[in-house]
C-alpha positions as CSV (number, residue, x, y, z in Angstrom):
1,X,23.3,-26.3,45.1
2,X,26.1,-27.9,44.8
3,X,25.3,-30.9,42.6
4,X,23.7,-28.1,40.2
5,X,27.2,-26.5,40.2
6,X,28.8,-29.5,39.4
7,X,26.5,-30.0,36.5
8,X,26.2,-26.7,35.2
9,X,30.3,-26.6,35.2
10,X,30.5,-30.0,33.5
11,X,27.8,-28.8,30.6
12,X,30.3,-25.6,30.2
13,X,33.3,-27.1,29.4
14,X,31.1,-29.9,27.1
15,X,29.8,-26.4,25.5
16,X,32.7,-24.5,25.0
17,X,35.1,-27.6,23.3
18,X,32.2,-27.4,20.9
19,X,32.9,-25.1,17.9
20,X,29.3,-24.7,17.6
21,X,28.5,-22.9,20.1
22,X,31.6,-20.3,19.4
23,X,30.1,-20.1,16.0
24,X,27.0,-19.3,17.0
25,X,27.9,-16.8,19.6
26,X,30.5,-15.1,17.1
27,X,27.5,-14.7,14.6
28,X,25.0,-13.3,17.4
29,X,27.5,-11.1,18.7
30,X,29.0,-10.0,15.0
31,X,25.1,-9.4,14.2
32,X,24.3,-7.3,16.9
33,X,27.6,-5.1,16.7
34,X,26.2,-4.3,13.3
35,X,23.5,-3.3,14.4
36,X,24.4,-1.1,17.0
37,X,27.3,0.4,14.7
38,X,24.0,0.4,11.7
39,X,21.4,2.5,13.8
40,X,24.6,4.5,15.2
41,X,25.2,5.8,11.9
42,X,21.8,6.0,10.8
43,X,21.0,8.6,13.7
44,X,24.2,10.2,13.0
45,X,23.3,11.2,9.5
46,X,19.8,12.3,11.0
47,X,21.5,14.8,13.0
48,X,23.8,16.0,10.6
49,X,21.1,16.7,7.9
50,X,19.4,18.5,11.1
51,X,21.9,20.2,12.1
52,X,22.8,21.6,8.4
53,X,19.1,23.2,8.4
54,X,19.6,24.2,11.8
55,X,22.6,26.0,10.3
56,X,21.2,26.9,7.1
57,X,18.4,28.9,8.9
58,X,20.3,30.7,11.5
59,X,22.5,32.1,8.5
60,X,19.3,33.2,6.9
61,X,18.0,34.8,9.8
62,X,21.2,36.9,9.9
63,X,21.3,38.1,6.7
64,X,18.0,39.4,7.5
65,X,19.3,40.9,10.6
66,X,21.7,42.9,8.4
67,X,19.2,43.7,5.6
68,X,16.9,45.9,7.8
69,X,19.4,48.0,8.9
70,X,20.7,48.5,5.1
71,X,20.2,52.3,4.0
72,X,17.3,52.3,1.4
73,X,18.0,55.2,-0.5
74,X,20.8,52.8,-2.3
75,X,19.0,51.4,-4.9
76,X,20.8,48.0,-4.9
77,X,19.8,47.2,-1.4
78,X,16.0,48.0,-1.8
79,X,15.2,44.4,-2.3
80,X,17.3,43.1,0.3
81,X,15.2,45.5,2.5
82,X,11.8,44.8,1.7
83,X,12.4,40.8,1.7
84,X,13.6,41.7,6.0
85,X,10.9,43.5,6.7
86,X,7.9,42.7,4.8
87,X,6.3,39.4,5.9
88,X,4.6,39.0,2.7
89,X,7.9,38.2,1.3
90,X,8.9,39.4,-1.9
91,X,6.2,39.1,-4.8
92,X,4.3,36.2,-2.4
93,X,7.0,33.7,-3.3
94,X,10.3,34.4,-0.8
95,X,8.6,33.6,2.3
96,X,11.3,32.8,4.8
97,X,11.2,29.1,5.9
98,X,11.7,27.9,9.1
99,X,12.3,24.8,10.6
100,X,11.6,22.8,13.6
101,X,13.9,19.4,14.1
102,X,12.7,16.3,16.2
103,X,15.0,15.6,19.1
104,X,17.0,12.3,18.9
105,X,16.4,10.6,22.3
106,X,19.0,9.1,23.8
107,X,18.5,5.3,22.4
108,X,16.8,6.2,19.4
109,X,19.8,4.1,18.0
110,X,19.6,0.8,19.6
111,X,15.3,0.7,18.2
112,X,15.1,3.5,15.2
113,X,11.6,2.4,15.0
114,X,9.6,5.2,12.9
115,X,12.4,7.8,12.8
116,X,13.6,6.7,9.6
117,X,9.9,5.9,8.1
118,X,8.9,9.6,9.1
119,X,11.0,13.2,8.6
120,X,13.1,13.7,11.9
121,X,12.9,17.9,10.5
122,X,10.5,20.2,8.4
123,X,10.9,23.1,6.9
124,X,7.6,25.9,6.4
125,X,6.8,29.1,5.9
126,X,3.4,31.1,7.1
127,X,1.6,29.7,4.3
128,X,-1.0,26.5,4.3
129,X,1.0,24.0,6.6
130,X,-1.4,21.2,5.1
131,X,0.5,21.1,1.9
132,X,3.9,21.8,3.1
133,X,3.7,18.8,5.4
134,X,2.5,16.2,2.7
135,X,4.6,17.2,-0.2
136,X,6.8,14.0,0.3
137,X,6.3,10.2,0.5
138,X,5.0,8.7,3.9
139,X,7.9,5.9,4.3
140,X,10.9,4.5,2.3
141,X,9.0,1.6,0.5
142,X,12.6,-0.6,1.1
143,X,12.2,0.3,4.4
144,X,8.7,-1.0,5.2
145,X,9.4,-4.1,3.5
146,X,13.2,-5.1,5.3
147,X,12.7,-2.9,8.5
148,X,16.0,-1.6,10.0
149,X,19.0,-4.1,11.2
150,X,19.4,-2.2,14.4
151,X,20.2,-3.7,17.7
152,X,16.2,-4.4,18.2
153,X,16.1,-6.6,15.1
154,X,19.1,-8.7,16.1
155,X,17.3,-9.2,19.4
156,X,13.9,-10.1,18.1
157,X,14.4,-11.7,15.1
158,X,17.9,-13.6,15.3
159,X,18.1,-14.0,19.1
160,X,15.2,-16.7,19.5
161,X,17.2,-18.5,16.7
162,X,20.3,-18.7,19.0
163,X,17.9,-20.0,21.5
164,X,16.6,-22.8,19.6
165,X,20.2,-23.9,18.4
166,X,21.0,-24.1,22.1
167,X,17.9,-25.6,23.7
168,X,16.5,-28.6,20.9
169,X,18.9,-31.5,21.8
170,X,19.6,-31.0,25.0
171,X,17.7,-34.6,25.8
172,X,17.7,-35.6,22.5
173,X,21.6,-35.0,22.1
174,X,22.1,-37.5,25.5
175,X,19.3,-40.2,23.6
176,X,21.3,-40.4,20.4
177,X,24.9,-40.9,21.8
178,X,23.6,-43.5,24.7
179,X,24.6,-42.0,27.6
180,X,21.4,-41.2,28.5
181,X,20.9,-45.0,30.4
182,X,23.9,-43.4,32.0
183,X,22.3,-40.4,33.1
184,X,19.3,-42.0,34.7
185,X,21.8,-44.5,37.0
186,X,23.0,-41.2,38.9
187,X,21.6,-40.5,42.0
188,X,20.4,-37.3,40.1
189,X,16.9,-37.3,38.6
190,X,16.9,-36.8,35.1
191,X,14.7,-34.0,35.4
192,X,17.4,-32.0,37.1
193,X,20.1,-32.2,35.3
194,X,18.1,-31.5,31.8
195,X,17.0,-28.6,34.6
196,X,21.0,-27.5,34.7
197,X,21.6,-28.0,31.4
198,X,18.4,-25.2,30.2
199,X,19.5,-23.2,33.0
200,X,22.9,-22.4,31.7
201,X,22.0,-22.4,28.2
202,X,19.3,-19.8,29.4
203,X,22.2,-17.6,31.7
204,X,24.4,-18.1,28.0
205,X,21.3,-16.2,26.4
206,X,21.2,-13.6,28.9
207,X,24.1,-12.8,29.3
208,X,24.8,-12.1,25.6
209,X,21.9,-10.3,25.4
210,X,22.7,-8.3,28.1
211,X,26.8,-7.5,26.4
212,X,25.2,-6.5,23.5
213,X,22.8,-3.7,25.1
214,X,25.8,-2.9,27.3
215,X,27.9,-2.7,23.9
216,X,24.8,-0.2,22.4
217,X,25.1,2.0,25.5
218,X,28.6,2.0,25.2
219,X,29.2,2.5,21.4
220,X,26.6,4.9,20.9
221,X,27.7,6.8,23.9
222,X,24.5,6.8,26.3
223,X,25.2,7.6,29.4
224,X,24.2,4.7,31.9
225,X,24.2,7.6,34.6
226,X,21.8,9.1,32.6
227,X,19.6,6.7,31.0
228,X,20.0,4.0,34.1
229,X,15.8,3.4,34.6
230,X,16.6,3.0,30.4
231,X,18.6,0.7,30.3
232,X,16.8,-1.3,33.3
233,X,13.5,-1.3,31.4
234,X,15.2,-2.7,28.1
235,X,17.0,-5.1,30.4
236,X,13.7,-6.5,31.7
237,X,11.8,-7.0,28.3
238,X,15.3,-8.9,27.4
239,X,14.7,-11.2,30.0
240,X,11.3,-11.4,29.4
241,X,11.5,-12.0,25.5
242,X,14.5,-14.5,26.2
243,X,12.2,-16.7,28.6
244,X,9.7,-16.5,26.8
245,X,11.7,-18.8,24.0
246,X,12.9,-20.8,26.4
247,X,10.0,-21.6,28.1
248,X,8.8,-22.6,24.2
249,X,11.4,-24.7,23.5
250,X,11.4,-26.9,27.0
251,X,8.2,-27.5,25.8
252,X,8.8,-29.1,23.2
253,X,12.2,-30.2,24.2
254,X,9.3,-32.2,26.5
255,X,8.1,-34.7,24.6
256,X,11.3,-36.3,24.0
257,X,11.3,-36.4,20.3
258,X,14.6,-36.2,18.2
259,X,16.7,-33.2,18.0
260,X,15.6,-33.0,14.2
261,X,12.3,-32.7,15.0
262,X,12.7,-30.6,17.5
263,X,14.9,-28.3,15.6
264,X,12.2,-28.4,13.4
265,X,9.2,-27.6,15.1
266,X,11.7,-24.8,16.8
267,X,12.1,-23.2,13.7
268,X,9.0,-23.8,12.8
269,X,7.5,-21.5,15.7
270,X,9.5,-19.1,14.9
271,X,8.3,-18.6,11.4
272,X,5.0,-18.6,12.7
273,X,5.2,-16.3,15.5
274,X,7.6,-14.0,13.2
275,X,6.4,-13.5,10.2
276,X,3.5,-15.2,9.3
277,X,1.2,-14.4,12.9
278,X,2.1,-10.5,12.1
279,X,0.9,-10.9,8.4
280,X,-1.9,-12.5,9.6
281,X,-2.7,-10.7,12.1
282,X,-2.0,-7.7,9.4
283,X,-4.5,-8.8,6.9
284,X,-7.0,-9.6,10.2
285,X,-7.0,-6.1,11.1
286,X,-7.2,-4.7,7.4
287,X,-10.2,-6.7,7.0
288,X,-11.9,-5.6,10.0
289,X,-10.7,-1.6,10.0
290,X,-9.2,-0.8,6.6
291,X,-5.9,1.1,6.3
292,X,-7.0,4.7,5.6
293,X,-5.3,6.0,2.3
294,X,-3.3,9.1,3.3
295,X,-2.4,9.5,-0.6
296,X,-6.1,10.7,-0.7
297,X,-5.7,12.7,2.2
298,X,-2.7,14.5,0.2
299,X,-5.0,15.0,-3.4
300,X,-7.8,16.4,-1.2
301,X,-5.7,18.7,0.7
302,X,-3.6,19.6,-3.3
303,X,-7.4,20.1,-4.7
304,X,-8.2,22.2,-1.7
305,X,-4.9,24.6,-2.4
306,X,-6.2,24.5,-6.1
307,X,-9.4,25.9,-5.4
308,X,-7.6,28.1,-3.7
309,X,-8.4,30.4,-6.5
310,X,-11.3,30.2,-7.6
311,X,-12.7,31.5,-4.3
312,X,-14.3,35.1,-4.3
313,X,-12.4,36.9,-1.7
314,X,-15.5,38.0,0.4
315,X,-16.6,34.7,0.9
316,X,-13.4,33.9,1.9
317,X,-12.5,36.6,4.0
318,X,-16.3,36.3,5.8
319,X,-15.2,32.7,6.4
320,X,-11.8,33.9,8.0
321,X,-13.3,37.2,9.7
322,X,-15.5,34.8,11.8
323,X,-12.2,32.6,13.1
324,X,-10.6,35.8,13.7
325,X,-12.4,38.9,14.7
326,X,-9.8,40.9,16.1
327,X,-8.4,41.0,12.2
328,X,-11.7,42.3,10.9
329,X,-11.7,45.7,9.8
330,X,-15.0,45.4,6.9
331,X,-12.3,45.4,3.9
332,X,-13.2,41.7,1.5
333,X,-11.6,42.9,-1.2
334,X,-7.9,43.2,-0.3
335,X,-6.1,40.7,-2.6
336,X,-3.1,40.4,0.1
337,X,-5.5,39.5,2.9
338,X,-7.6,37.4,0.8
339,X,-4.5,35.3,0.2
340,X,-3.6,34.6,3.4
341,X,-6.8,34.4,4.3
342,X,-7.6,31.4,2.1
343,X,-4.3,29.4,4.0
344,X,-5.7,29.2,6.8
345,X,-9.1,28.0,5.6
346,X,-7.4,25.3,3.4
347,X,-5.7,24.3,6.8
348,X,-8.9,24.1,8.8
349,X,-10.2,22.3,6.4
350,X,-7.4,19.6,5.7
351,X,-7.6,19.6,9.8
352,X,-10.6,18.1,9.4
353,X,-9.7,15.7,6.9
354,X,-5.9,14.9,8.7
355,X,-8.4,14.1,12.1
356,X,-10.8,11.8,10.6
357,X,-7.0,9.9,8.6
358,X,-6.0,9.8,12.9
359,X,-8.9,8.2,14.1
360,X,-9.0,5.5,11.3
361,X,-5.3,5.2,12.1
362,X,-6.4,4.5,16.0
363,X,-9.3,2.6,15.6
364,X,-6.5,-0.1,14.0
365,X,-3.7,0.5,16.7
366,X,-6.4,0.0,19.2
367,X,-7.0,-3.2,17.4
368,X,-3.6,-4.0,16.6
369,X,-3.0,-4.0,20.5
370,X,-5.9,-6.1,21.3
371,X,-4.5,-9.1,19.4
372,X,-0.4,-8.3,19.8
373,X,-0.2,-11.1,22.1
374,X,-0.4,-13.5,19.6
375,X,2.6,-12.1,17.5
376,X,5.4,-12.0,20.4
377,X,7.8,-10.0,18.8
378,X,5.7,-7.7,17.0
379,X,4.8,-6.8,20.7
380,X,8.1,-6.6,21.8
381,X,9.2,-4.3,19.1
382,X,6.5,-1.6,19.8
383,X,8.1,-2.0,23.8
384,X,11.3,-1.0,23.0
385,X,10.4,1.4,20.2
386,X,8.1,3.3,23.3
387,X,11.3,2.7,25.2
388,X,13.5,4.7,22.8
389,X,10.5,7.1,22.0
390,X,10.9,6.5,18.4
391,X,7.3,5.1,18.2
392,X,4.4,6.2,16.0
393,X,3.3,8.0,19.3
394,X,7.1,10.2,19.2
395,X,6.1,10.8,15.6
396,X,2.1,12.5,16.4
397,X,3.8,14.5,19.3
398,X,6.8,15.9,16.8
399,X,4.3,17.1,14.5
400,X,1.9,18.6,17.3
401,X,5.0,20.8,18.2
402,X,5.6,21.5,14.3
403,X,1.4,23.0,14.1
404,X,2.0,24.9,17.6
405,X,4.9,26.0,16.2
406,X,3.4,27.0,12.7
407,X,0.4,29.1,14.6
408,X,2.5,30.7,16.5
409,X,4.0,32.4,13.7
410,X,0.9,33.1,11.4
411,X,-0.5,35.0,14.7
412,X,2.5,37.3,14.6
413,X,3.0,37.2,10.6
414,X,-1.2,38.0,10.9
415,X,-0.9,40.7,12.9
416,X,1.2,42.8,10.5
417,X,0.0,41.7,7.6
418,X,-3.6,42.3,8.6
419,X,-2.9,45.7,9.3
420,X,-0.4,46.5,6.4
421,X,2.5,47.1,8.3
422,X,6.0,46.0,8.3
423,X,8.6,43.8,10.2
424,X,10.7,46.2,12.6
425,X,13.3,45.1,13.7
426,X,12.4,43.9,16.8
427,X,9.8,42.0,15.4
428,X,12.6,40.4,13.7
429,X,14.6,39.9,16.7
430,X,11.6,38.7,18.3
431,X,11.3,36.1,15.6
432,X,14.8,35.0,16.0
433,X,14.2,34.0,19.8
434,X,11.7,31.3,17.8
435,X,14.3,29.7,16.0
């Protein structure tokens, strides 16, 4: 133990009168700051936009609030009145629009993952949710292509390359000055102190690693009382990942080549594990379960809502009576209840649609996991994106609370429109308890 002290304190100072190492640790460290401070302000700007609707819709509930109570028999305030209380809205087209926001977890900042690809808030009325939910773009094309330079990328993309500058000459480096004829004379076997030399090299790793996520918890103000188990968990894959690169280069540090070549083939690994096994492994699983095109799955669902009209309103409303009997009452000619009616039709049937989109979606995932070994840090990214629940899977169950949501208020929008009666006001208060 204390021979590997001795060597391991020896190798430090060596190290750190090196500018090259203070270099490379100001760039890894400058990276990752910008990174942290990058997704900081990226969730920031999230939750402001959020909170704005959240604002925006508590101030349109009030007026409402007011509007009820406003005396009819004034003229001016007959509009006001009806657009409370009637859950038609005003002339079909002033429904009021609610909104549901998806909860920032506590590190979606350090992994953003999908909260950026996806809307973190939507904003709907009673009417087809279908439409409302696929009126804008799936992703930020920039997006998809560069990903996000948040504390995640620095660690999967530019940490391995810290690790390779550190670990390719550590024998090569002794072979090319001559003092490795030296090294073998000591009473220490050459294996050990090449040993020493990857084992502080590997603590240096870690222990920058490990400052940076304690500088993400920090910065972004998670609580480590909190989120301990959290930061643990991320802690682990760190170690994990780092040894894993390690490991990679002692093998080839292993067969005693120059540190040029082992530089190269260092580098070269990490092309290949990092981009070009992930496009591979892309264009693998394209081939054997093709993406499904949700731009079609948006047309069908806009042709749907166009046919909208062209439907006689008894076979609609025979259609709708059978889904919900407790609204039948004989009448298929109503034009109001024909009209809502056909909503929920169109959203039964883009269900339909949106569930055969999910299960082409898994049938890739399930692939995509199969073979994710092969493409380390792909892997590793999905870990910590499930660790900061900004994965795909955060996404599904964020829009599973928006169409729980949504249903809850066509029931009680149903229930008054279906019989022809208005809002009261404590329907409206009632409603208000939703937002």
């Amino acid at each position: 133990m204390k021979t590997l002290l001795h060597i391991i304190s020896f190798e430090w100072r060596t190290l750190w009168r090196s500018s090259t190492l203070k270099l490379m640790l100001a760039v890894i460290l400058g990276a990752g700051i910008y990174g942290i401070f990058f997704g900081k302000f990226e969730v920031e700007k999230q939750e402001a936009r959020m909170a704005e609707v959240e604002v925006h819709e508590k101030q349109a509930f009030d007026s409402l609030l007011v509007w009820v109570q406003l005396d009819t028999a004034v003229e001016a305030y007959k509009e006001k009145y009806l657009q409370a209380v009637s859950p038609t809205g005003v002339g079909w087209s002033k429904h009021f629009t609610y909104y549901l926001t998806h909860e920032t977890p506590a590190a979606a900042g350090l992994c953003l993952g999908q909260r950026d690809l996806f809307p973190v808030y939507y904003g709907f009325n009673v009417t087809d949710l279908a439409r409302q939910m696929n009126v804008a773009e799936l992703a930020n094309p920039m997006k998809l292509l560069t990903g996000n330079f948040d504390l995640s990328y620095v660690i999967i993309f530019l940490l391995p390359l810290l690790i390779i500058a550190l670990m390719y000459d550590i024998y090569a480096a002794e072979k090319e000055r001559g003092t490795l004829l030296l090294l073998q004379s000591q009473p220490v076997s050459i294996n050990f102190i090449l040993f020493s030399k990857g084992l502080l090299r590997f603590v240096i790793i870690l222990l920058s690693a490990t400052l940076l996520l304690g500088m993400g918890f920090v910065f972004q103000g998670i609580s480590f009382q909190e989120n301990a188990t959290l930061f643990f968990e991320w802690l682990f894959i760190l170690f994990g990942y780092s040894l894993f690169w390690t490991l990679l280069m002692v093998g080839i540090v292993a067969f005693k080549q120059s540190a040029a070549l082992n530089a190269m083939l260092g580098l070269g690994s990490w092309l290949f594990l990092a981009l070009i096994t992930p496009a591979v492994l892309n264009l693998f699983v394209l081939a054997k379960e093709p993406a499904p095109n949700r731009s079609e799955v948006i047309n069908l669902v806009r042709d749907l809502n166009g046919k909208n009209w062209d439907q006689p309103k008894s076979f609609v409303l025979d259609k709708f009576y059978q889904e919900y009997p407790q609204f039948n009452d004989g009448d298929t000619t109503d034009f109001n209840k024909w009209y809502y009616a056909s909503f929920t039709t169109i959203d039964k049937e883009a269900k339909g649609l949106k569930q055969q989109f999910e299960a082409q979606t898994q049938k890739r995932n399930t692939l995509l996991k199969k073979w994710a070994w092969l493409a380390p840090p792909a892997m590793v990214h999905e870990k910590l994106s499930a660790l900061s629940q900004t994965d795909r899977d955060s996404q599904m169950a964020f829009l599973s609370q928006v169409e729980t949501y949504h249903q809850e208020l066509v029931d009680l929008y149903y229930t008054r429109i279906f019989a022809g009666e208005l809002f009261s006001q404590e329907d409206l208060e009632l409603l208000q308890g939703r937002l």
